[in-house]
N, CA, C and O atoms as a MOPAC input file, in Angstrom:
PM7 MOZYME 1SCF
protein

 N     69.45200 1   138.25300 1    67.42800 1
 C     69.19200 1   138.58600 1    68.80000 1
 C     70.09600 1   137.73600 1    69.68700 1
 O     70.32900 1   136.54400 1    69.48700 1
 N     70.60700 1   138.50900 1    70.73700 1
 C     71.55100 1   137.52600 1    71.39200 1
 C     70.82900 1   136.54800 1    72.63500 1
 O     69.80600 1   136.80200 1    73.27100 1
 N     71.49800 1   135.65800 1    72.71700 1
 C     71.07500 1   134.62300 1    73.61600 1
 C     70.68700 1   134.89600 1    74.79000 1
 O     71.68800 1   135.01400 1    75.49600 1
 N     69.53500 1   135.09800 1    75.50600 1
 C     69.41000 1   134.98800 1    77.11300 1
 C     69.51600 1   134.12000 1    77.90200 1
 O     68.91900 1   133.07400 1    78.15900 1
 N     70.90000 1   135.01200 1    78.52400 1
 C     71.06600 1   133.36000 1    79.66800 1
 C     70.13300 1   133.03100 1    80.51700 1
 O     69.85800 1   131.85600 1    80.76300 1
 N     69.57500 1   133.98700 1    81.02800 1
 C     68.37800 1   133.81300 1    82.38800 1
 C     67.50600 1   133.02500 1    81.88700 1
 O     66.98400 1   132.33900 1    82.76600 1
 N     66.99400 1   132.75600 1    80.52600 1
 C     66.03100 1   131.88200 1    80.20600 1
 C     66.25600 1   130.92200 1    79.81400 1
 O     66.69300 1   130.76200 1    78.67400 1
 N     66.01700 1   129.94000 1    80.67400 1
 C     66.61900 1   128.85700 1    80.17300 1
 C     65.36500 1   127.46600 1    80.15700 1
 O     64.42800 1   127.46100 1    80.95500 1
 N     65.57100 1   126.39100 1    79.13900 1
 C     64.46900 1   125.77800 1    79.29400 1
 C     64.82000 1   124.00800 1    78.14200 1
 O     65.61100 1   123.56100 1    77.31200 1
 N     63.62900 1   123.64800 1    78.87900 1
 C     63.76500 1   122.58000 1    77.79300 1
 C     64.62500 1   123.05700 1    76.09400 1
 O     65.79700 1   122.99500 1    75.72000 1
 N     63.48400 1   123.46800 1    75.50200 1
 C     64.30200 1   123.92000 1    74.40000 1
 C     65.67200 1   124.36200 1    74.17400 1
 O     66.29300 1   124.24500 1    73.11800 1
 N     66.03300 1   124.81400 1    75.12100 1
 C     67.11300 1   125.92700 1    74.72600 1
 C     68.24700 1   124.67500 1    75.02900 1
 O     69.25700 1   124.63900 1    74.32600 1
 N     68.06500 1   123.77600 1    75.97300 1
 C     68.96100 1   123.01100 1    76.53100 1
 C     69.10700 1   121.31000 1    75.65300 1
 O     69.63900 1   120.25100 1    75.98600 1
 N     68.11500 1   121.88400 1    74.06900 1
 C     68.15000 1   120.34800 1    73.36700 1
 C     68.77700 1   120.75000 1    72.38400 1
 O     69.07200 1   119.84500 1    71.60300 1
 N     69.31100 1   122.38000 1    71.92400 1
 C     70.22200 1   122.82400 1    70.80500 1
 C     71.20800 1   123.56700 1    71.35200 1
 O     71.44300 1   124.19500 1    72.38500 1
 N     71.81000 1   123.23200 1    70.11100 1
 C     73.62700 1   123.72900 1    70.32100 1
 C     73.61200 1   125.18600 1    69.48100 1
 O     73.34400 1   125.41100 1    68.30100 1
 N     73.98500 1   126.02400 1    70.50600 1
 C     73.79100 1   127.33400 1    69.60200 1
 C     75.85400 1   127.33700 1    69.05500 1
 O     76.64500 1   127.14800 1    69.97900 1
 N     76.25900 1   127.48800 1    68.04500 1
 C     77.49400 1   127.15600 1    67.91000 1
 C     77.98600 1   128.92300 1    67.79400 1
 O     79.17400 1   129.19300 1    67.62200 1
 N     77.01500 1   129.94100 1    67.90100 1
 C     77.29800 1   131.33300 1    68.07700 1
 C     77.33200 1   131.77600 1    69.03400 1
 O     77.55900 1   132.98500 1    69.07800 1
 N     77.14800 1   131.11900 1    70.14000 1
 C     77.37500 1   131.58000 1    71.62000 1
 C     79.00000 1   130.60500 1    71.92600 1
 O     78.97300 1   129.47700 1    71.43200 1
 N     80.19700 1   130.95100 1    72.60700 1
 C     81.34100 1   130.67500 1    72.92400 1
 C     80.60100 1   129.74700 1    74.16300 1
 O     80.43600 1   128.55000 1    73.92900 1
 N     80.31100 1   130.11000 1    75.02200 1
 C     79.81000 1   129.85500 1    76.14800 1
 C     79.31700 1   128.23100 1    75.95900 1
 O     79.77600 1   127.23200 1    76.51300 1
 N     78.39800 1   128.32600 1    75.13800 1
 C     77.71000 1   126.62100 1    74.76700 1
 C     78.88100 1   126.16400 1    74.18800 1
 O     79.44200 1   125.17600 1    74.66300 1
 N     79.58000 1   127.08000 1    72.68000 1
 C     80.25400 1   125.72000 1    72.29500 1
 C     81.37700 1   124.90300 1    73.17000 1
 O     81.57000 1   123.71700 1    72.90300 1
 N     82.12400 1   125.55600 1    74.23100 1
 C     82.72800 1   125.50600 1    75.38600 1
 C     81.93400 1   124.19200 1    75.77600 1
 O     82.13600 1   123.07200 1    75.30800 1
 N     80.99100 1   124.54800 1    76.72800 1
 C     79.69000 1   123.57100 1    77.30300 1
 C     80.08300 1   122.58500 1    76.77700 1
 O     80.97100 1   121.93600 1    77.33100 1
 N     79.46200 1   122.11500 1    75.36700 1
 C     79.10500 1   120.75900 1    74.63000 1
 C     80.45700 1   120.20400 1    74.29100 1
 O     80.86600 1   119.09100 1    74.61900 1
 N     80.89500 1   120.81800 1    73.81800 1
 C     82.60300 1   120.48400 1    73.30700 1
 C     82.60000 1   119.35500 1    74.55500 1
 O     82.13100 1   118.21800 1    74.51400 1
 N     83.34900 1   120.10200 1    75.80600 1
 C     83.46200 1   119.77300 1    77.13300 1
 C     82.37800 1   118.07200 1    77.43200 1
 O     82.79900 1   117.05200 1    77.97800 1
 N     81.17200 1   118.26900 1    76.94400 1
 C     80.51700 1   117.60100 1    77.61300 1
 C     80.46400 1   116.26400 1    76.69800 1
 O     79.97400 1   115.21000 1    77.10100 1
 N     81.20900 1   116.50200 1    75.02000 1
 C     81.02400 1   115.30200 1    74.58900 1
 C     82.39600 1   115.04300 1    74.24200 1
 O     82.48900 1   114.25900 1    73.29700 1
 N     83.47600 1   115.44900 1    74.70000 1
 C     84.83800 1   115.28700 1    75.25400 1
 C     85.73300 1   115.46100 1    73.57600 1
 O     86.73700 1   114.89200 1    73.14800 1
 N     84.90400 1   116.41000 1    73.01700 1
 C     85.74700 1   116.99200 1    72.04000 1
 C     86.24000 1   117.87700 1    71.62100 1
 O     86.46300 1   118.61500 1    72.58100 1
 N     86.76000 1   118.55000 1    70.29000 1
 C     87.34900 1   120.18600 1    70.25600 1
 C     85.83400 1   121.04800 1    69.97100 1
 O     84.67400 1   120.63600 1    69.97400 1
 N     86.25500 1   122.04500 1    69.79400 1
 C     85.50700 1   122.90500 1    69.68600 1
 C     85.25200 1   122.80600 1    68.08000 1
 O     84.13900 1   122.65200 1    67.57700 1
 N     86.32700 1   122.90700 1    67.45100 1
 C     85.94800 1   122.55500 1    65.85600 1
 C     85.42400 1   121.24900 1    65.58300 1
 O     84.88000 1   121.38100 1    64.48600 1
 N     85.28900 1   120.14300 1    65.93400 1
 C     84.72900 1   119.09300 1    65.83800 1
 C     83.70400 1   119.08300 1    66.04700 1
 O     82.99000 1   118.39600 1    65.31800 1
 N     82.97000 1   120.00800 1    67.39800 1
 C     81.61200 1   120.01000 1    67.46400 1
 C     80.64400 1   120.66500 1    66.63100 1
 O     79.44200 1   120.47000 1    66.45000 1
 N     81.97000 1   121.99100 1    65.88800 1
 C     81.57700 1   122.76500 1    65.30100 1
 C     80.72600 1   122.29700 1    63.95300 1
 O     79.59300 1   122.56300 1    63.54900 1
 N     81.90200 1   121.40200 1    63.40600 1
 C     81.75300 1   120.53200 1    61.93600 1
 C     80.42800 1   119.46100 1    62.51700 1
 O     79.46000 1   119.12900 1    61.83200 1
 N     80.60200 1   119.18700 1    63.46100 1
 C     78.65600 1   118.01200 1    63.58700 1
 C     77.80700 1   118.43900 1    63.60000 1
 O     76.83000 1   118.03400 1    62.97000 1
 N     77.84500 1   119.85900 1    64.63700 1
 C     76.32500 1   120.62400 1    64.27000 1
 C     76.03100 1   121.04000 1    62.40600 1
 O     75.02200 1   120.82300 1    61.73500 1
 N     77.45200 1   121.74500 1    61.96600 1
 C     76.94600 1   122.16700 1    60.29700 1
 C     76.88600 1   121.24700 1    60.01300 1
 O     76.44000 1   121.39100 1    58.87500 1
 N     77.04600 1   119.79200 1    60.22200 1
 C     76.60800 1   118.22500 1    59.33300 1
 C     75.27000 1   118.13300 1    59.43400 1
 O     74.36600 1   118.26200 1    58.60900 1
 N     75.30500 1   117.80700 1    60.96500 1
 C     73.29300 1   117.31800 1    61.29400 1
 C     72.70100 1   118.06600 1    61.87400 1
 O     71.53700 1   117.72200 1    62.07700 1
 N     73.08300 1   119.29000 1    62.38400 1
 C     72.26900 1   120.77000 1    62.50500 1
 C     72.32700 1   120.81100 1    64.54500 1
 O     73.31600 1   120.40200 1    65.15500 1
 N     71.37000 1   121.24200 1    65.08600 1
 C     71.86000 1   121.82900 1    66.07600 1
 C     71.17600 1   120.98300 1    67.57900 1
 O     71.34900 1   121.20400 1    68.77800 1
 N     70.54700 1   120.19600 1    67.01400 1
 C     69.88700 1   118.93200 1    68.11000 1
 C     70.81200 1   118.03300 1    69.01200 1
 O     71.07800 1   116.86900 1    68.71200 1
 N     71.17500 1   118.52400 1    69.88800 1
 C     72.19600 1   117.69800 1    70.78000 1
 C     71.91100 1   116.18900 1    70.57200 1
 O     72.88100 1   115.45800 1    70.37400 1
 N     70.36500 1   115.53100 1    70.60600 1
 C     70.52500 1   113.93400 1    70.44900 1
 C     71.00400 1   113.46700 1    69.26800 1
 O     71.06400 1   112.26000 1    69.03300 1
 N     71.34500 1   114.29000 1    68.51600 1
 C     71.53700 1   114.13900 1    66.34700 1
 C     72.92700 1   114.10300 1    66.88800 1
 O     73.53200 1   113.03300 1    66.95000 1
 N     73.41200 1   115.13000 1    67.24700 1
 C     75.33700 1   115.61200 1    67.21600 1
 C     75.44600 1   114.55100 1    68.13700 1
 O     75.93500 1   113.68300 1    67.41400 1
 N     75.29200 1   113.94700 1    69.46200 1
 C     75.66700 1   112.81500 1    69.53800 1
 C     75.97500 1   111.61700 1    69.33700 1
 O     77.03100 1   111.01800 1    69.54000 1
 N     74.63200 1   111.16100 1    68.76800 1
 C     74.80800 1   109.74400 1    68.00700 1
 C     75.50800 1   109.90200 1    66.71100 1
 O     75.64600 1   108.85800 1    66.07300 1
 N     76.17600 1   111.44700 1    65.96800 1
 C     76.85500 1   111.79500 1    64.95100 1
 C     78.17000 1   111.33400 1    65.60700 1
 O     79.03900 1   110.58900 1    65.15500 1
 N     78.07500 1   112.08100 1    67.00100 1
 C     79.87000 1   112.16500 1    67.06300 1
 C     80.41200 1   110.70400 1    67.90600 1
 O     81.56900 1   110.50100 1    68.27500 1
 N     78.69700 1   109.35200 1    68.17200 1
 C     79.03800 1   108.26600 1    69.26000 1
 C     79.57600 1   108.36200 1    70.00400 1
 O     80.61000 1   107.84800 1    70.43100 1
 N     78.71200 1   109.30300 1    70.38100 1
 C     78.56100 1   109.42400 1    71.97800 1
 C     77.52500 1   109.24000 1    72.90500 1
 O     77.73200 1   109.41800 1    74.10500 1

């Protein structure tokens, strides 16, 4: 099912969906890396933005 943007919420805003362009854009951007790099942290420690951070020390 594809992502709804209009809904947006706690949840949606504590995972990295890496199938939406749009987020991986977002996070990439926001933890000042490539897009494949963010790509490879989420398939490491899965899709919890506080995990992929302290993965990527940041």
């Amino acid at each position: 099912m594809a992502d709804d943007t209009r809904k947006t919420g706690k949840t949606d805003r504590d995972r990295i969906n890496i199938s939406q362009d749009y987020e991986l854009d977002d996070w990439a951007r926001k933890f000042g890396v490539s897009r494949e790099e963010l790509r490879k942290a989420v398939e490491t420690v899965g899709p919890m933005a506080d995990d992929v951070r302290r993965h990527l020390g940041k």
